[in-house]
N, C-alpha and C positions, 0 to 999 in steps of 0.2 A: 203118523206123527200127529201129535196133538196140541197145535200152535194156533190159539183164535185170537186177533184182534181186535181191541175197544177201543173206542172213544170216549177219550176222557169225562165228557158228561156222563157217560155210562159208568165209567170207573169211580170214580167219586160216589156218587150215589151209592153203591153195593159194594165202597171200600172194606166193609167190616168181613165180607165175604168170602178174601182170600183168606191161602193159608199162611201165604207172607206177602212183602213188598220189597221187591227187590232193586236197588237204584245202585245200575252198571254205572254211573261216572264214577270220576275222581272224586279223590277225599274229599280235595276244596272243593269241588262244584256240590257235594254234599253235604259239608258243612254248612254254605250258605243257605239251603235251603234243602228243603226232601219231600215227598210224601209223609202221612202223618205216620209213623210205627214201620218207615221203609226202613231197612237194612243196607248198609254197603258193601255189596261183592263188587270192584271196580274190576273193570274189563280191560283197563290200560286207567295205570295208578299218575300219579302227578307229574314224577319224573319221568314216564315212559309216555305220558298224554304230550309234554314238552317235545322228548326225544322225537316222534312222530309228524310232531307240526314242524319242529324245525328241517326235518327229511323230506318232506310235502314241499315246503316252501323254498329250497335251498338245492336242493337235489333231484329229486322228480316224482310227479302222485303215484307212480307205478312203484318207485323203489319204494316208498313209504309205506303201502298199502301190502306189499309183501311183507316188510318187515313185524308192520303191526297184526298183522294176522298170524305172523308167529308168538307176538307176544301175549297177543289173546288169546289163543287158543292156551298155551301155558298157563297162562291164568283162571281159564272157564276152568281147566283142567282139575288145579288146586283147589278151586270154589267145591266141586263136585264131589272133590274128593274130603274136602274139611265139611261140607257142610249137609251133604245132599245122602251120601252113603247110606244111613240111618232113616232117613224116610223112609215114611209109608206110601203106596202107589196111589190114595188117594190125595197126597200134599199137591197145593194146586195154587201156584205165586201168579200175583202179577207183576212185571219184569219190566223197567223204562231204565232210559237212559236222556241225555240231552233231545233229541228230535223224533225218537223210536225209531233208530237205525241202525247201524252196522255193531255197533256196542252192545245194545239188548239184545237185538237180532241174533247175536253170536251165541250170548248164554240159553235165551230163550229155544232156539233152536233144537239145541241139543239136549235142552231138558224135556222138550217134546218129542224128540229121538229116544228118550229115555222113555216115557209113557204117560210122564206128569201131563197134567190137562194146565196147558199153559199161557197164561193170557198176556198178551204185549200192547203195552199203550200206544195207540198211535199218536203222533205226535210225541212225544215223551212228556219230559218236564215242561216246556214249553205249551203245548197244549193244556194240563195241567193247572198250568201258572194262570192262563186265559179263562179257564172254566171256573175258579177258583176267585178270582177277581168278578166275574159274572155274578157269581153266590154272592160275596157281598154283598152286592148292590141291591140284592133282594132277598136275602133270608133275615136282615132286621124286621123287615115288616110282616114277620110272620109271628113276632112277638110281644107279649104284654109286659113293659119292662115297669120297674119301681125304682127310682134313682134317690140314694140313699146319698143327700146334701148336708155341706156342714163345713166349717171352717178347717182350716189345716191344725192338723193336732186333734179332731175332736170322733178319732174312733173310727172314719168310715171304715177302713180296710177289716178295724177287727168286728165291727158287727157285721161285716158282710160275710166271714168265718164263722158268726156267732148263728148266724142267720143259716148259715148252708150248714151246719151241727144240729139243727133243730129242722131239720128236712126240707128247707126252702130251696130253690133254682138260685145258682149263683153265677153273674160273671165278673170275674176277678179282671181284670185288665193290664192291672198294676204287675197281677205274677206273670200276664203272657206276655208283657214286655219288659222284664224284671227290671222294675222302676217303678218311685215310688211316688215320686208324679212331679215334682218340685224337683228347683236348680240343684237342690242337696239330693237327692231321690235316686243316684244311680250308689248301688253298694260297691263300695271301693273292690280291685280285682274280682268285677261278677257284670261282666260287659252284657250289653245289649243284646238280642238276637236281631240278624239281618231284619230289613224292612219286610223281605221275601220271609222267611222263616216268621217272621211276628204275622204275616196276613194269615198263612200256612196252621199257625196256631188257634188264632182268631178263628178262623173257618171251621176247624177240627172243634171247638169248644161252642161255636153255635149250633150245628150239626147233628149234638149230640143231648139238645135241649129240647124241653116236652114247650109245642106251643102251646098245648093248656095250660098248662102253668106259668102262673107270673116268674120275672127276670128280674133279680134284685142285681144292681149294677151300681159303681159309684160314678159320682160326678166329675169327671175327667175331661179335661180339655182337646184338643182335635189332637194334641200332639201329647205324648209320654215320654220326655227325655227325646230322644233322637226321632220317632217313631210316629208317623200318622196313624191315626184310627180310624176307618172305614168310614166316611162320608154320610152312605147310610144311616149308619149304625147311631153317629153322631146327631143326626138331625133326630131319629127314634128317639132317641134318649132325652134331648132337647125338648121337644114334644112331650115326655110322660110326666105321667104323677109323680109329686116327689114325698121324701119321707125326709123331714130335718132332724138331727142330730146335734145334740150341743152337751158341750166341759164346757164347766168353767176354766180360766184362764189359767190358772196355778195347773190344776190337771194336765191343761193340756199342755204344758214346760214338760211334767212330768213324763206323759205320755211321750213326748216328742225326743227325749234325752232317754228314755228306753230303746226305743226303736230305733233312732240312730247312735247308738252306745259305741258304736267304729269312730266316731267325730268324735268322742268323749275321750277315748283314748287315743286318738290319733291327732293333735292341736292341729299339725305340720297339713295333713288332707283337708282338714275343718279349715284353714284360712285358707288354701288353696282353692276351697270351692268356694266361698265366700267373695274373693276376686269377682268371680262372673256376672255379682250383682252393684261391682264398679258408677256401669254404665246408666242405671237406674237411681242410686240412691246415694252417687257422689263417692270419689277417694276418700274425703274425710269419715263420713258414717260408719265406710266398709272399714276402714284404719283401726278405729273405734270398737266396731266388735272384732274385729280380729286382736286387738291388744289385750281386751275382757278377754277373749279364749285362751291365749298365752296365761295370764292370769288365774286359768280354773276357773273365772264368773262363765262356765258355758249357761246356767239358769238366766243369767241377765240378759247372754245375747240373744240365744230363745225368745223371752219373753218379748225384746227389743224387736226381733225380726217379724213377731206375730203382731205384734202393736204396731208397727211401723212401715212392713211392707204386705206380709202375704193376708191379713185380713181384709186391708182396704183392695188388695188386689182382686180378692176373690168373692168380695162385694158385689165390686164393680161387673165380674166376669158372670155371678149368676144372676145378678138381675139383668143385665142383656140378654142370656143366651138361655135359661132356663123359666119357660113363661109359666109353667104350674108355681115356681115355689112362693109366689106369694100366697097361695092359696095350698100349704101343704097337704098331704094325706092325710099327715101323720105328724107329731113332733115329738120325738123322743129325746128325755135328758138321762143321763148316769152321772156316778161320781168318780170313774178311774178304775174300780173294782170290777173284780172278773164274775160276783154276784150280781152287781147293777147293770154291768154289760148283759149279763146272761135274760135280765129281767124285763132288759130293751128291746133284744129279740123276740121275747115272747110275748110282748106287747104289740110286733110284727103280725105275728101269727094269720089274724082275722085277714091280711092283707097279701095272702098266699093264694089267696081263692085271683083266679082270671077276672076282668072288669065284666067279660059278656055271663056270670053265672048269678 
């Protein structure tokens, strides 16, 4: 048989290695969160992971334990036979489950009965979750990052696209927490990914960057919509050089009524979110732009909410927390175009080389 166990320090490291990843839990326990590129073959699915706890707890660990070893085996069964038939003798998974026990154990087993050279996490997710949380804390500081600062409405997202189109190191933050960073920032029906799943990504997208090469990142606060950003990572970026970015103000209406074009056609979601800024800038203000939006003025409320809240807010937040940007790298302006944007990035360029060359 051919069944080795790792340690997740070790599995992570040489993740690109296998020939799958396979995550024996249930659907939910999968959805919340996975390995980066794992697969779900469940070993005991939601209703049948319920059926067994309440037989454990209610009836007795022995009746339970028989029952679910009928049900898994049924299942490794099915796997083997949807998935595994067609393989080559050299495919070679690594295979977790919640603790790396009796669930991976199961499938892992027998695909090592079979001949696969088959690796089983120890510890499972669990393990995992801890090793992964460790990276954190120390793979920012393996980085030269460039924090690409600017008012809301004034581009960052797209010259950070613009910038990784013309061969630069990018981390996007906003897509691994699909949020756009602001109270308006979550796209209506396109929910959040778990806290677990958003570190899971985070990690999987540092991971896979060159420490010679600079990190062009935007300027993002500790939190994205629901979601923390690694402590680390946060102080790194606090710390680096910055690159400002500036629209003038009509642009940036424009810009900002592009890319939230779901508020533009949707009033009923657009005051809905607009509520949430009650508590900061009074019932009356929020009444106000909401009746302009009823109205079609969504330009006025824009321009209202950038004049009014999120410029002085975001004043305030980068002269406290970002201590290069009085002294930028760099300052780049455009005018809204996708030529002036393009021209911004390439004014970048010089700024791709690492600080130590």
């Amino acid at each position: 048989m051919s069944l080795i166990p790792i340690a997740a320090a070790e599995a992570i490291a040489r993740l690109d290695s296998f020939s799958a990843i396979v995550d024996t839990r249930s659907q939910s326990e999968y959805a919340l969160d996975h390995l980066p590129g794992a697969v779900n073959w469940p070993s005991l699915d939601d209703a049948e992971r319920a059926l067994i706890g309440t037989e454990y707890k209610q009836v007795s660990p022995f009746m339970a334990r028989k029952r679910g070893a009928a049900i898994v085996a049924r299942n490794v069964a099915a796997h083997v036979e949807r998935h595994v038939l067609e393989l080559a003798k050299d495919w070679s998974p690594l295979v977790y489950c919640w603790r790396g026990g009796q669930r991976s154990g199961a499938l892992a087993t027998v695909l090592g009965q079979i001949g696969f050279r088959t690796y089983m996490l120890e510890g499972g997710y669990r393990e995992y979750r801890r090793a992964i949380i460790g990276a954190l804390d120390t793979l920012p500081q393996r980085f030269d990052l460039r924090v690409v600062c600017g008012p809301t409405g004034s581009g960052k997202s797209r010259l950070l696209h613009a910038l990784q189109a013309q061969g630069a190191q990018v981390l996007d933050l906003e897509a691994l927490a699909n949020h756009r960073g602001s109270v308006l920032g979550l796209v209506p029906g396109s929910p959040q990914p778990t806290q677990k799943a958003f570190d899971s990504r985070l990690w999987d997208a540092l991971r896979r960057l060159d420490p010679l090469r600079p990190v062009f990142v935007e300027s993002e606060s500790r939190k994205i919509g629901d979601l923390r950003v690694a402590e680390a990572l946060i102080e790194r970026m606090r710390a680096a050089p910055c690159i400002r970015l500036e629209l003038a103000l009509e642009q940036r209406v424009e810009t900002l009524l592009r890319d939230y074009d779901f508020f533009v056609k949707d009033t009923g979601a657009f005051c809905e979110r607009l509520d949430a800024l009650r508590v900061l800038r009074g019932k009356e203000v929020v009444a106000g732009w909401q009746e302009a939006a009823r109205e079609g003025r969504n330009a006025d409320v824009v321009r209202d909410l950038l004049a009014t809240h999120y410029d002085p807010i975001y004043r305030q937040s980068m002269q406290r927390n970002f201590t290069q940007l009085g002294q930028p790298l760099l300052e780049l302006r455009w005018d809204g175009s996708a030529a002036s944007l393009e021209a911004a990035a390439h004014a970048a360029l010089p700024h791709m080389q690492a600080a130590v060359d």
